[in-house]
C-alpha positions in Angstrom: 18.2 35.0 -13.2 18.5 34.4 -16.9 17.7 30.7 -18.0 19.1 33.9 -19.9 13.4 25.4 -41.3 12.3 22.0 -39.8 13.0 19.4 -42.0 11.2 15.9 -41.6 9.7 17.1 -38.0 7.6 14.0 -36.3 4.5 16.0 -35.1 0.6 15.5 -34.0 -2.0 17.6 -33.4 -3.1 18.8 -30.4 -4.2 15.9 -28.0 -7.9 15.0 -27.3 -7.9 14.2 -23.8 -9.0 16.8 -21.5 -7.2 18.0 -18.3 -8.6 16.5 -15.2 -9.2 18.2 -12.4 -6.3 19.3 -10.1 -5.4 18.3 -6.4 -4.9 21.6 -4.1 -1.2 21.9 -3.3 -2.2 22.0 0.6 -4.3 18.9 0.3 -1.3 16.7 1.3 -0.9 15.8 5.1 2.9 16.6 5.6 3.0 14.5 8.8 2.1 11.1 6.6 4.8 8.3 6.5 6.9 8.7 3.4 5.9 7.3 0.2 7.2 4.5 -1.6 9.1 5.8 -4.7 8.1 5.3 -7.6 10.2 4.7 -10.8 8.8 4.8 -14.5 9.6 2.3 -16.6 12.6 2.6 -19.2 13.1 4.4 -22.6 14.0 1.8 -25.2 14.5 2.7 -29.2 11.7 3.9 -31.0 9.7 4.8 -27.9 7.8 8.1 -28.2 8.7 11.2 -26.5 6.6 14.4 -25.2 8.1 17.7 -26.0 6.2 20.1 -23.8 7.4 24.0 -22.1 5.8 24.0 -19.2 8.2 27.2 -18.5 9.5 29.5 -20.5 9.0 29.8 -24.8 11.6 28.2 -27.0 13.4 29.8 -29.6 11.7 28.5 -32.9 15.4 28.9 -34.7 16.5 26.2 -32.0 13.8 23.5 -32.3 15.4 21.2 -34.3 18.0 20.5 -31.8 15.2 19.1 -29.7 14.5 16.7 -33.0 17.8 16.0 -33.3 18.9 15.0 -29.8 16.0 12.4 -29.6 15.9 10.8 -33.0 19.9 10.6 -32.2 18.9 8.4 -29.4 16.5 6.3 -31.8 13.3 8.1 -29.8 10.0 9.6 -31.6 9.8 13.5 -31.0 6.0 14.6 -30.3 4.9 17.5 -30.0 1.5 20.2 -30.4 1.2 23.3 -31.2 1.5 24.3 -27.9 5.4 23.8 -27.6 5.3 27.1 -29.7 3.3 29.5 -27.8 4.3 32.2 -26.5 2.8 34.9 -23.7 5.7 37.1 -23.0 8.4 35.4 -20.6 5.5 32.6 -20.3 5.3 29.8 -23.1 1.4 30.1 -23.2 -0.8 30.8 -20.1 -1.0 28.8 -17.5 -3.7 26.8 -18.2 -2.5 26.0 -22.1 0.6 24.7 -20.4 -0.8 22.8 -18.1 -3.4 21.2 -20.4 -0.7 20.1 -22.8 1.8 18.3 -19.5 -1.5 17.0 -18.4 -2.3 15.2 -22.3 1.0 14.0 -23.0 0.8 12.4 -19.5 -2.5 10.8 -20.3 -1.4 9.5 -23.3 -0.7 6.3 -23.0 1.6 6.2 -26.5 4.1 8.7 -25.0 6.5 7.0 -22.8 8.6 10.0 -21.6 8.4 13.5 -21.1 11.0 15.9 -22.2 11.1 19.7 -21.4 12.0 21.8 -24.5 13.7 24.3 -22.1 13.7 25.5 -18.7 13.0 29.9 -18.3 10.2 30.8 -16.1 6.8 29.6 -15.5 6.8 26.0 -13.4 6.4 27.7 -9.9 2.8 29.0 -11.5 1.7 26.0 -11.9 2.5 23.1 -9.6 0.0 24.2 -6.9 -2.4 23.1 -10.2 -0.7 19.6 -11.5 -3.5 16.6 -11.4 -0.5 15.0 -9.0 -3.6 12.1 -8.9 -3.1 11.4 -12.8 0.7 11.9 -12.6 0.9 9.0 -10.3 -1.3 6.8 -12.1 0.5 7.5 -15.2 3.9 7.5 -14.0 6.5 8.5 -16.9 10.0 10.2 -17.4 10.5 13.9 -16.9 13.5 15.6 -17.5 14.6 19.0 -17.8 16.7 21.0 -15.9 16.6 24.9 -14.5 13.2 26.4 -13.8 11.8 22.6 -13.9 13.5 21.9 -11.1 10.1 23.0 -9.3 8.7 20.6 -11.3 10.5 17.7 -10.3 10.3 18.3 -6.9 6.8 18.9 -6.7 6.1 15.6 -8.4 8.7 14.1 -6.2 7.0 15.4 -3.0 3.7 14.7 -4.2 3.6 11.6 -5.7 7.5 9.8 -5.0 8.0 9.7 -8.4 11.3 9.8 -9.5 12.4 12.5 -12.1 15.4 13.0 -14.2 17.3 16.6 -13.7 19.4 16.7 -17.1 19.4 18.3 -20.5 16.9 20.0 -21.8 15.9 18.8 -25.6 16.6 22.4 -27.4 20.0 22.5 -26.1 22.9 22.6 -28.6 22.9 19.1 -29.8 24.1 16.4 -27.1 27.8 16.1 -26.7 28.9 12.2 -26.4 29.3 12.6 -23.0 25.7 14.1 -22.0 24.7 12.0 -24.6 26.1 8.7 -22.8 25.1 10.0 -19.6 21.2 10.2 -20.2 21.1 7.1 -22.0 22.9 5.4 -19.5 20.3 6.7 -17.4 16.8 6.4 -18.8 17.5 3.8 -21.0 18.9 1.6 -17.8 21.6 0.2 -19.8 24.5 0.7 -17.7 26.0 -1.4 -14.6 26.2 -0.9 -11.1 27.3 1.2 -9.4 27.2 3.6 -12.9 29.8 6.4 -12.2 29.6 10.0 -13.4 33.2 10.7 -13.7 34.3 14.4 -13.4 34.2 15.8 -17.1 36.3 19.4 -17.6 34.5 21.3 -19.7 35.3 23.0 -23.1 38.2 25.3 -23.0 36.0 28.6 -23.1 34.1 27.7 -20.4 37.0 26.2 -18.5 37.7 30.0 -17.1 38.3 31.0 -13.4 35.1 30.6 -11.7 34.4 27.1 -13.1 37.7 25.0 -12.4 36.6 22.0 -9.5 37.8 22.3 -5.7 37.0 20.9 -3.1 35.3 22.7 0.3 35.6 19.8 2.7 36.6 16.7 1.5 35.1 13.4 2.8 33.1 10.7 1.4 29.2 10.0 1.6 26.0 8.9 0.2 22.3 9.7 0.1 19.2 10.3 -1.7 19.9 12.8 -4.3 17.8 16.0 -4.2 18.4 19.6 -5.6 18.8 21.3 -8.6 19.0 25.2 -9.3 19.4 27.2 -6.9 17.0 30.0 -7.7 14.2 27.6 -7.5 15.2 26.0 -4.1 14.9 29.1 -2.4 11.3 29.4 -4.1 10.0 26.2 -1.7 10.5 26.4 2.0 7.5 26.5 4.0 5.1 24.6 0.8 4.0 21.4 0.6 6.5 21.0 -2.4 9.7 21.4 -0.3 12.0 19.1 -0.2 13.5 17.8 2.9 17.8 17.5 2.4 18.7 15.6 5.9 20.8 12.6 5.2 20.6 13.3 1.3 23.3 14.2 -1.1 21.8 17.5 -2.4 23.5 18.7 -5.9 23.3 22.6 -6.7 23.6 24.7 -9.7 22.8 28.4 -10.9 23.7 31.0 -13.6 24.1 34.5 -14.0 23.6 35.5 -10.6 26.1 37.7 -8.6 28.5 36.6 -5.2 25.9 38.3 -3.0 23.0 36.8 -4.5 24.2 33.4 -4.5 25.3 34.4 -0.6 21.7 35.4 0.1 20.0 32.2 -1.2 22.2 29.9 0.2 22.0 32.1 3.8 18.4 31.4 3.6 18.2 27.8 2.7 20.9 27.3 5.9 18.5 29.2 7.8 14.7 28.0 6.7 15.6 24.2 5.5 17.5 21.3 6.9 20.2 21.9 4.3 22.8 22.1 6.8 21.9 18.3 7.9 22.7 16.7 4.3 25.0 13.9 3.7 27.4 16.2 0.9 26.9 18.6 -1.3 27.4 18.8 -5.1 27.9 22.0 -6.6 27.5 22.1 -10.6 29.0 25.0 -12.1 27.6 28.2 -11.6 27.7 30.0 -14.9 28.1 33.4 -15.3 28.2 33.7 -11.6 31.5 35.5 -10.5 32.5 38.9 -9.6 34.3 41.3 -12.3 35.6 43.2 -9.7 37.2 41.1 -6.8 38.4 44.9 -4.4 34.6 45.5 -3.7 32.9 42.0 -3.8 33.9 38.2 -2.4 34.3 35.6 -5.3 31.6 32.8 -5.8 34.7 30.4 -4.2 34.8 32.6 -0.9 31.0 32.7 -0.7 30.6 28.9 -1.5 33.4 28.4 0.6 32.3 31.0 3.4 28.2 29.4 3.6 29.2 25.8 3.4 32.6 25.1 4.6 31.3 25.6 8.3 28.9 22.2 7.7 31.9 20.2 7.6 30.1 17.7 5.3 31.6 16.7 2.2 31.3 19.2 -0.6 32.8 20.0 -3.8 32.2 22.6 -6.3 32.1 22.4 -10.1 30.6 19.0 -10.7 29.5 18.1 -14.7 25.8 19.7 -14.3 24.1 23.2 -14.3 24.4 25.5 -17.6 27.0 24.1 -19.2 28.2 21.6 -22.1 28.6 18.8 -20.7 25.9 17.5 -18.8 25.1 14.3 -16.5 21.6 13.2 -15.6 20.6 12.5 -12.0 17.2 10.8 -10.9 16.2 12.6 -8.0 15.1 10.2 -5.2 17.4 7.5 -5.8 20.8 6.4 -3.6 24.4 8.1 -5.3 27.3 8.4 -3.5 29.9 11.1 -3.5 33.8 11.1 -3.2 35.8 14.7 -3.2 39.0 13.2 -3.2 37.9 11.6 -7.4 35.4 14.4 -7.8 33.2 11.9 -8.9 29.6 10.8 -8.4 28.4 6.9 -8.2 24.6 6.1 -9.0 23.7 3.2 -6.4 20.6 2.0 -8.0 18.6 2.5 -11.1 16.5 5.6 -11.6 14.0 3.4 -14.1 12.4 0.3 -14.1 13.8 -2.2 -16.3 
């Protein structure tokens, strides 16, 4: 898959505190009861933010979006030199990248956590995380893409609640992701806060991305998910998530018919997938066929894999590698209605 001049930039130097030491990733009894979830407090103006690649490297060029998307929300961008480094498809080893999440997390003067991007990279390190420290210190994450390991892992590990949205290089928020994340880790919205179906711009608004529905119905759930690629990289850990009774939301990009047909064939076949309470499916960039005489569509393989769970589902949702994007706290109660191709937060993702 392909997760394919700074002017007036708020920065530190690298953080004192040293990394503690890890938990094993087996350590963790799967048969206990299920935690109590935990929810970290609110953002509010002026807080200060993390900026961490625990993934993939950033483009340099692209930084200042991350500056600009959180000083646009009144927040404090901080950041090491870390956030720059570079090893190949890897920003930094393992170790650099897990020392700088583990210091920002210690820090008791950083109040949220925000992924510069997603790429490649989480997977190598969440059998390392100091889950221990995490739950003592528990803050925002958000990101999207190749964290999703990340916030499941912390999720499973812990029952802290993380934030699968935009990452902070993206192109500078649109007023509707924008809204949408405040809404979210700021708190400041009612209940129930609805995500209303948002098209998206009219270049990406092509065949392969227009909504429909794959059985309609209503539900609601815990949400769980993210991208695709990195669900199928969980089963049979102690990370994995578990999707009975949830509302699981799905995204991917740049991956072909059969390939999106293989992952989803094996989370039907090694999870509980096919037990969940509906199914949201983002859109999945860059993911159809060029030539429909010799391969299915996405639409007949989404339709052809999930259809046959007769749960509610719906397919290009306002998440995934696109423009427009909503936030969703993973662990908390949403409901889902395919007949508004809409999405309705039940409770707050933060605490207030």
């Amino acid at each position: 898959m392909h997760r394919r001049n700074f002017n007036k930039l708020l920065a530190i130097g690298p953080l004192s505190l040293g990394v503690m030491n890890p938990i094993s990733a087996g350590s963790e009894n799967p048969k206990k009861p299920k935690r109590t979830i935990i929810k970290p407090a609110a953002l509010k103006p002026g807080d200060r933010v993390g900026l961490v690649t625990p993934a993939g490297p950033i483009n340099p060029e692209k930084f200042q979006n991350a500056i600009t998307n959180l000083e646009n929300m009144g927040l404090l961008p901080v950041y090491t030199q870390s956030a720059f480094s570079r090893n190949g498809y890897l920003a930094g080893g393992d170790e650099e990248r897990l020392a700088d999440l583990h210091n920002m997390i210690a820090d008791p003067d950083i109040k949220a956590i925000w992924c510069l991007r997603g790429g490649y990279g989480c997977t190598r390190i969440i059998n390392k995380l100091d889950y221990n420290l995490i739950k003592k210190n528990p803050k925002i994450i958000i990101g999207y893409s190749d964290i999703t390991a990340l916030l499941l892992s912390i999720y499973a590990k812990t029952g802290l609640v993380g934030f699968h949205g935009p990452v902070a290089i993206s192109d500078v928020f649109t007023p509707f992701t924008a809204s949408q994340v405040q809404a979210v880790l700021f708190g400041n919205t009612s209940l129930p806060h609805q995500i209303p179906f948002q098209t998206q711009s009219a270049e990406k608004f092509v065949a392969g991305h227009e909504p429909y529905v794959i059985h309609e119905g209503k539900c609601s759930g815990e949400l769980t998910g993210g991208n695709l690629s990195l669900l199928v990289c969980l089963p049979n850990t102690s990370f994995a998530p578990s999707y009975a009774g949830k509302l699981v939301f799905i995204e991917d990009i740049g991956e072909k018919p059969y390939r999106i047909d293989r992952m989803l064939t094996f989370l039907l076949e090694s999870t509980d997938l096919s037990k969940a309470s509906g199914i949201i499916l983002g859109v999945f960039n860059d993911c159809d066929t060029q030539d429909a005489e010799s391969s299915m569509t996405l639409k007949q393989v989404l339709t052809d894999r999930l259809a046959p769970l007769k749960i509610p589902t719906f397919y290009g949702f306002t998440f995934g590698h696109v423009v427009d994007i909503c936030t969703f706290p993973v662990g908390v109660k949403a409901s889902m209605d395919t007949s508004k191709l809409s999405v309705h937060l039940l409770e707050h993702g933060v605490r207030i």
